[in-house]
N, CA, C and O atoms as CSV, one atom per row, in Angstrom:
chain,resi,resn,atom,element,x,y,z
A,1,UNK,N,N,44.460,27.104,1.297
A,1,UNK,CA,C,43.098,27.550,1.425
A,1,UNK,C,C,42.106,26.467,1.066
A,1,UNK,O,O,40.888,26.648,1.068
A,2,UNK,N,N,42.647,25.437,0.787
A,2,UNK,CA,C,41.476,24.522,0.012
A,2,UNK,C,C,41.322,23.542,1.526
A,2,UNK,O,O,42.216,22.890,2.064
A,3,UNK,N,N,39.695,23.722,2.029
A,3,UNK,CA,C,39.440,22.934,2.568
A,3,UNK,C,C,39.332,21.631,2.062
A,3,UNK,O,O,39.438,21.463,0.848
A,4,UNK,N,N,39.093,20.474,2.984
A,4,UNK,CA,C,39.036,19.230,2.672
A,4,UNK,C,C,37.534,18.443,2.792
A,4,UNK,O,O,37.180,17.319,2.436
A,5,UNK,N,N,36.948,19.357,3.341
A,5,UNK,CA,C,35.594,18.959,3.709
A,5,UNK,C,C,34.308,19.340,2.250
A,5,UNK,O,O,34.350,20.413,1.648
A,6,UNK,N,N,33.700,18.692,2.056
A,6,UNK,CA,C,32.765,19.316,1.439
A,6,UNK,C,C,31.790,20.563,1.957
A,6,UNK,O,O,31.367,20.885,3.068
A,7,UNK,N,N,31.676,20.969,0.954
A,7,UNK,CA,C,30.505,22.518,1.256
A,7,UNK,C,C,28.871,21.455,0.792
A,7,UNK,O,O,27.737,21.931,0.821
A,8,UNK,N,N,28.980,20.982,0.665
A,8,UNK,CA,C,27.566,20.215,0.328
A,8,UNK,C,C,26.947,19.409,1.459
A,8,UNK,O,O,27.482,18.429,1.978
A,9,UNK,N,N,25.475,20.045,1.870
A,9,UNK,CA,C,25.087,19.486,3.332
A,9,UNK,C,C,24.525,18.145,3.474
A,9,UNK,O,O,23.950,17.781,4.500
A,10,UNK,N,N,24.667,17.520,2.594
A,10,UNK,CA,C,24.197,15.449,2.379
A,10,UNK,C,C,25.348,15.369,2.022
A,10,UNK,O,O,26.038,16.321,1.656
A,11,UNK,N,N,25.816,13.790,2.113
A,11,UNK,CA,C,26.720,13.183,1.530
A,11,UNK,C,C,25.914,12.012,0.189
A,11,UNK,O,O,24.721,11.721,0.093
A,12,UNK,N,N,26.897,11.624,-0.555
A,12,UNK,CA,C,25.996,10.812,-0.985
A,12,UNK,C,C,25.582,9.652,-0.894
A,12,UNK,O,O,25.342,9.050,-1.941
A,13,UNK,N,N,25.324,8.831,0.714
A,13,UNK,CA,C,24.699,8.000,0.840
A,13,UNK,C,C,22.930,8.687,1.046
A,13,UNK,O,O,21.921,8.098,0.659
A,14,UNK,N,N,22.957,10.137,1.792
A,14,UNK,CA,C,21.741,10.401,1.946
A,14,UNK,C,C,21.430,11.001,1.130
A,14,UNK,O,O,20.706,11.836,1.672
A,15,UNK,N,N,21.462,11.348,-0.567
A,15,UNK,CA,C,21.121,11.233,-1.662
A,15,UNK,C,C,20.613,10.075,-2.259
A,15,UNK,O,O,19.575,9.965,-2.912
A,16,UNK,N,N,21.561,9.098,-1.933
A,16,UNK,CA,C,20.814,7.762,-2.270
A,16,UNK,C,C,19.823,7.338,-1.313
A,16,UNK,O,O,18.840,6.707,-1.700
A,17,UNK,N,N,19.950,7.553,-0.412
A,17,UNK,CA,C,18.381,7.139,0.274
A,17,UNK,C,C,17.454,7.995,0.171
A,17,UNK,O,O,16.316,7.735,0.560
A,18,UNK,N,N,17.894,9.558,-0.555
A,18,UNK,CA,C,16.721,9.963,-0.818
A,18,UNK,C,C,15.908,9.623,-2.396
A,18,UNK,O,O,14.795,9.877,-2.858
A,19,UNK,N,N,16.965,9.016,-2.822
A,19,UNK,CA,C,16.337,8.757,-4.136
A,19,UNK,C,C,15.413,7.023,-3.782
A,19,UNK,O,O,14.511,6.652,-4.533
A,20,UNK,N,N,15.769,6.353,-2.808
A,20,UNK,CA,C,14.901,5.593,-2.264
A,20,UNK,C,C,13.356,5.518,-1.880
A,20,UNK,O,O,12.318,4.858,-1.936
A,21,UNK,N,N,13.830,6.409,-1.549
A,21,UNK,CA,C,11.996,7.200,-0.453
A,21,UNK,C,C,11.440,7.591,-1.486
A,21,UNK,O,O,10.371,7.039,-1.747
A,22,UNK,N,N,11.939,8.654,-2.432
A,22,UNK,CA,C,11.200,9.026,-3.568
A,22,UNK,C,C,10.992,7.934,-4.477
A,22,UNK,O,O,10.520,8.262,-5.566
A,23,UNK,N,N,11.225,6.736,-4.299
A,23,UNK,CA,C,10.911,5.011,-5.156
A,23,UNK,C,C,10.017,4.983,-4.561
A,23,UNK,O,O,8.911,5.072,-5.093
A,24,UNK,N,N,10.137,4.882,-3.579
A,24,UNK,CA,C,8.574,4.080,-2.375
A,24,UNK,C,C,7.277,4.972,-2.461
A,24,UNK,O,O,6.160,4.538,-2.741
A,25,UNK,N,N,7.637,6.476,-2.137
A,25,UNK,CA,C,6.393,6.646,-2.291
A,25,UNK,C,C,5.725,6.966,-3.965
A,25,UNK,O,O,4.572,7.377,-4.098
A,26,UNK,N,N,6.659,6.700,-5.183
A,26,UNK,CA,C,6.092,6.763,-6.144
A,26,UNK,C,C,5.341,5.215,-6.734
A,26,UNK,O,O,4.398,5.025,-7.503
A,27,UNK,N,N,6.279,4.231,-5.951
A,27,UNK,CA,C,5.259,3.208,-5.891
A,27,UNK,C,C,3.671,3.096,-5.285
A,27,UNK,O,O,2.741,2.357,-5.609
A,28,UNK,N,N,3.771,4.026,-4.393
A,28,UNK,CA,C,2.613,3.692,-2.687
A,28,UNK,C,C,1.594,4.405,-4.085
A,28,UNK,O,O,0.464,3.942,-4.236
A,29,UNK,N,N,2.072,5.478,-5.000
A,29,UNK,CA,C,0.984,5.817,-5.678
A,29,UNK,C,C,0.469,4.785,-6.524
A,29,UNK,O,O,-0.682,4.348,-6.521
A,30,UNK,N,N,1.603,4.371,-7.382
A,30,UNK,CA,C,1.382,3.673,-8.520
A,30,UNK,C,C,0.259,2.159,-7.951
A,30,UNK,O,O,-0.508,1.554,-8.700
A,31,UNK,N,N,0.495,1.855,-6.422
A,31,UNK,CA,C,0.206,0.735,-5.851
A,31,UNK,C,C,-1.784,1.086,-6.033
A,31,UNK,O,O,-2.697,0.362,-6.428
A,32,UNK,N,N,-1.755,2.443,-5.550
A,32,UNK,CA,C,-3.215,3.065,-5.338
A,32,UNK,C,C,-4.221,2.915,-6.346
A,32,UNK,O,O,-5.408,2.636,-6.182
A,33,UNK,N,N,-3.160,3.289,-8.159
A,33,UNK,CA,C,-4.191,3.019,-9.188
A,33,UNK,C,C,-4.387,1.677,-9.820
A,33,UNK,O,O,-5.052,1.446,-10.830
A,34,UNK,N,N,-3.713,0.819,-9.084
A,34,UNK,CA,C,-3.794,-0.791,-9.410
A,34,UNK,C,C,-5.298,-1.423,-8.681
A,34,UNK,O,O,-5.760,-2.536,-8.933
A,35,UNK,N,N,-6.008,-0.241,-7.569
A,35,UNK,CA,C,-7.332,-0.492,-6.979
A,35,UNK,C,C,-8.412,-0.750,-8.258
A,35,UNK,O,O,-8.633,0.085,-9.136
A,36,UNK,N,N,-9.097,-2.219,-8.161
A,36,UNK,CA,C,-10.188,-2.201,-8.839
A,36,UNK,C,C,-11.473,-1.631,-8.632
A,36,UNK,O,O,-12.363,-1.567,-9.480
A,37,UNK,N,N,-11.526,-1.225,-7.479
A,37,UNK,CA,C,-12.857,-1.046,-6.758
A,37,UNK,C,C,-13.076,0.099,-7.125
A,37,UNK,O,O,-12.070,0.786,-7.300
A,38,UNK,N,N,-14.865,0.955,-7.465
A,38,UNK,CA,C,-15.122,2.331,-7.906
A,38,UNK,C,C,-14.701,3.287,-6.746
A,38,UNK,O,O,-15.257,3.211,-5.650
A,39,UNK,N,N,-13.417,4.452,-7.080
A,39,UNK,CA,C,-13.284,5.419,-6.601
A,39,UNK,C,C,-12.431,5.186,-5.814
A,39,UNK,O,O,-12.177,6.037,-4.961
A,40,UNK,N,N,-11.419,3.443,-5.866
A,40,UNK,CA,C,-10.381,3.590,-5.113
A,40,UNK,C,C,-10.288,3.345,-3.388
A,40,UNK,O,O,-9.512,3.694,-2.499
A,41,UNK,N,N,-12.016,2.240,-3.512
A,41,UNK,CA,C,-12.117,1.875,-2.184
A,41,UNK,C,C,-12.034,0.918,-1.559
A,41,UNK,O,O,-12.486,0.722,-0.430
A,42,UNK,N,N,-11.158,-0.130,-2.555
A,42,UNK,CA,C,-10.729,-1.214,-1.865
A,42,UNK,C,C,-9.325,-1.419,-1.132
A,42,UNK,O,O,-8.726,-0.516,-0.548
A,43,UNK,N,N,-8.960,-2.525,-1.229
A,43,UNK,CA,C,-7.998,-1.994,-0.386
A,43,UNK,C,C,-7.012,-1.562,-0.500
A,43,UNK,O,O,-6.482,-0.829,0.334
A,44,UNK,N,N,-6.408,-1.995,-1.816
A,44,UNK,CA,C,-4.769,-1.568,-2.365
A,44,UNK,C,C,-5.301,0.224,-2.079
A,44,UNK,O,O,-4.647,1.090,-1.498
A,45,UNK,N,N,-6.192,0.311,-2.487
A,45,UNK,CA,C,-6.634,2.239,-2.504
A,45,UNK,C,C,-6.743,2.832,-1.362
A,45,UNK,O,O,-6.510,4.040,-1.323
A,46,UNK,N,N,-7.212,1.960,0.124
A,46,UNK,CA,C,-7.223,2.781,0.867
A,46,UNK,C,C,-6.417,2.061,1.600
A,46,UNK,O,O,-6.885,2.544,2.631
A,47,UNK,N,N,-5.465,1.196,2.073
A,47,UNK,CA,C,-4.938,0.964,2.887
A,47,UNK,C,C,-3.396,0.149,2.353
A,47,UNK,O,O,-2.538,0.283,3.226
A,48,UNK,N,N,-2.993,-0.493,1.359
A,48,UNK,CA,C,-1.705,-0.973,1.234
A,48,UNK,C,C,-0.828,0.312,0.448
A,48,UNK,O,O,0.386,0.476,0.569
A,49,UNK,N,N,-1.700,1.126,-0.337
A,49,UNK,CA,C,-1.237,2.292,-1.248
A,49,UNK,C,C,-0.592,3.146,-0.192
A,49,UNK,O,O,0.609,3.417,-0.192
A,50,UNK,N,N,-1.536,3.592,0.792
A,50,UNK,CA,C,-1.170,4.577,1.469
A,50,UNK,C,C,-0.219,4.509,2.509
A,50,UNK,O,O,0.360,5.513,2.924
A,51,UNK,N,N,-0.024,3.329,2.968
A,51,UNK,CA,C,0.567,2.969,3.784
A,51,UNK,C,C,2.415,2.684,3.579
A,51,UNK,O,O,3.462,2.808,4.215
A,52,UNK,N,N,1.898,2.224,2.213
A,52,UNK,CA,C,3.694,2.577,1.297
A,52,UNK,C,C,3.867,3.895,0.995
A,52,UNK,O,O,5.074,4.135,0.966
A,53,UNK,N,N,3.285,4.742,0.785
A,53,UNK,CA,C,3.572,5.920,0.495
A,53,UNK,C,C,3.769,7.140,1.683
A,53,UNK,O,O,4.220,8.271,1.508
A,54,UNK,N,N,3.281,6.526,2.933
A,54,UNK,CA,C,3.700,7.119,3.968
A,54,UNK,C,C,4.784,6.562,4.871
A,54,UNK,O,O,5.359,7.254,5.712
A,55,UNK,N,N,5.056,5.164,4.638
A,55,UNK,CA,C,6.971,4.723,4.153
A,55,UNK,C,C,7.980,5.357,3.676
A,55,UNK,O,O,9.008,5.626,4.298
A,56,UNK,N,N,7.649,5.717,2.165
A,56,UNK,CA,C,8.511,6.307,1.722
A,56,UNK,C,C,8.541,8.062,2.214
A,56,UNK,O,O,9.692,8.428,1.976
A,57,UNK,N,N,7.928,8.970,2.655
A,57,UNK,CA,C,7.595,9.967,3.351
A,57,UNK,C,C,8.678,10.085,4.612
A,57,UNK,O,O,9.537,10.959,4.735
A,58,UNK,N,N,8.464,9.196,5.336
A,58,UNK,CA,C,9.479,8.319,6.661
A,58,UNK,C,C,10.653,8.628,6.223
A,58,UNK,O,O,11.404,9.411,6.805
A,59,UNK,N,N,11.030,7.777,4.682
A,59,UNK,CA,C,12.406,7.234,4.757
A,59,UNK,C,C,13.203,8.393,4.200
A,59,UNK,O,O,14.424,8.389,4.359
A,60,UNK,N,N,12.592,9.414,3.541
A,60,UNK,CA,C,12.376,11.013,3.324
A,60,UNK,C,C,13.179,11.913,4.140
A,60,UNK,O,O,14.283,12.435,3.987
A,61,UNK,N,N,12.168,11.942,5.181
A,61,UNK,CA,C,12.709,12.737,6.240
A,61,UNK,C,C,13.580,12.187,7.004
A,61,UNK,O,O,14.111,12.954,7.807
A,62,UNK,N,N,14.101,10.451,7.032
A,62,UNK,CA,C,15.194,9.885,7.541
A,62,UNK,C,C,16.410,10.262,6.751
A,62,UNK,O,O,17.581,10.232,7.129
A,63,UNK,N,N,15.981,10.582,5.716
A,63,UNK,CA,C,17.499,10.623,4.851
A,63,UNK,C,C,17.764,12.127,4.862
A,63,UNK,O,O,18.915,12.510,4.654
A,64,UNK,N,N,16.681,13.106,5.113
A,64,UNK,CA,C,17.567,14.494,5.398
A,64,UNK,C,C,17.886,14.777,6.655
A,64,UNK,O,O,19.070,15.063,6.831
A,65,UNK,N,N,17.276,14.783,7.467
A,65,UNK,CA,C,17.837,14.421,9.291
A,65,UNK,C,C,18.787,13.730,9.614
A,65,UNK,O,O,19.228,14.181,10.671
A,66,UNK,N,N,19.568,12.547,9.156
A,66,UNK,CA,C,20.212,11.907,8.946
A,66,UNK,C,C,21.479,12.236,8.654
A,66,UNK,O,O,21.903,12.240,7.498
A,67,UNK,N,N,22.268,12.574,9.808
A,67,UNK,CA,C,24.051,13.377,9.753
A,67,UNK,C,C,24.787,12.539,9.063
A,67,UNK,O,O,24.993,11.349,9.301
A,68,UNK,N,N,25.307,13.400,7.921
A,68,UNK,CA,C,25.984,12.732,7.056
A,68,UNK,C,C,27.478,12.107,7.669
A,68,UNK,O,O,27.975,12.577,8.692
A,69,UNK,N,N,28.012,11.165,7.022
A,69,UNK,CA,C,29.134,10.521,7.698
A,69,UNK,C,C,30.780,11.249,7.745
A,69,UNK,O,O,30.903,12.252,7.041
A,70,UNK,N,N,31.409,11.017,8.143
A,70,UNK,CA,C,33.135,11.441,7.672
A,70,UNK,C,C,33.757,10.849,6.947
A,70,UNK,O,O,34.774,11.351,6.468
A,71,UNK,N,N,33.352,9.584,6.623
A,71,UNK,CA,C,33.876,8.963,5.819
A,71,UNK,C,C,34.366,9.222,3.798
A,71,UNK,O,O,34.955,8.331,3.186
């Protein structure tokens, strides 16, 4: 009776890439409050912050869409 397959729907490479994505976009934040400018309007704030953090978002939904292997 003992299957051989796991009952668990990731394997753990797409655990580890989800713990990736969740790096990136906690950087894309951390990147945002490194903005000197008032209210976060230069550029790390409006455009390098966000732009990593909608990277890691990406690499997110790549790693649960992402059919786990047989290996």
């Amino acid at each position: 009776m003992s299957n051989s397959k796991s009952n668990l729907p990731f394997s753990s490479s797409n655990y580890i890439t989800m713990l990736v994505g969740l790096a990136v976009i906690l950087g894309g934040f951390l990147i945002m409050t490194f903005d000197t400018e008032e209210f976060g309007f230069g550029v790390l704030g409006l455009t390098v912050g966000p732009l990593i953090t909608i990277t890691g978002f990406i690499i997110e939904f790549w790693a649960i869409l992402r059919k786990p292997t047989d290996s």
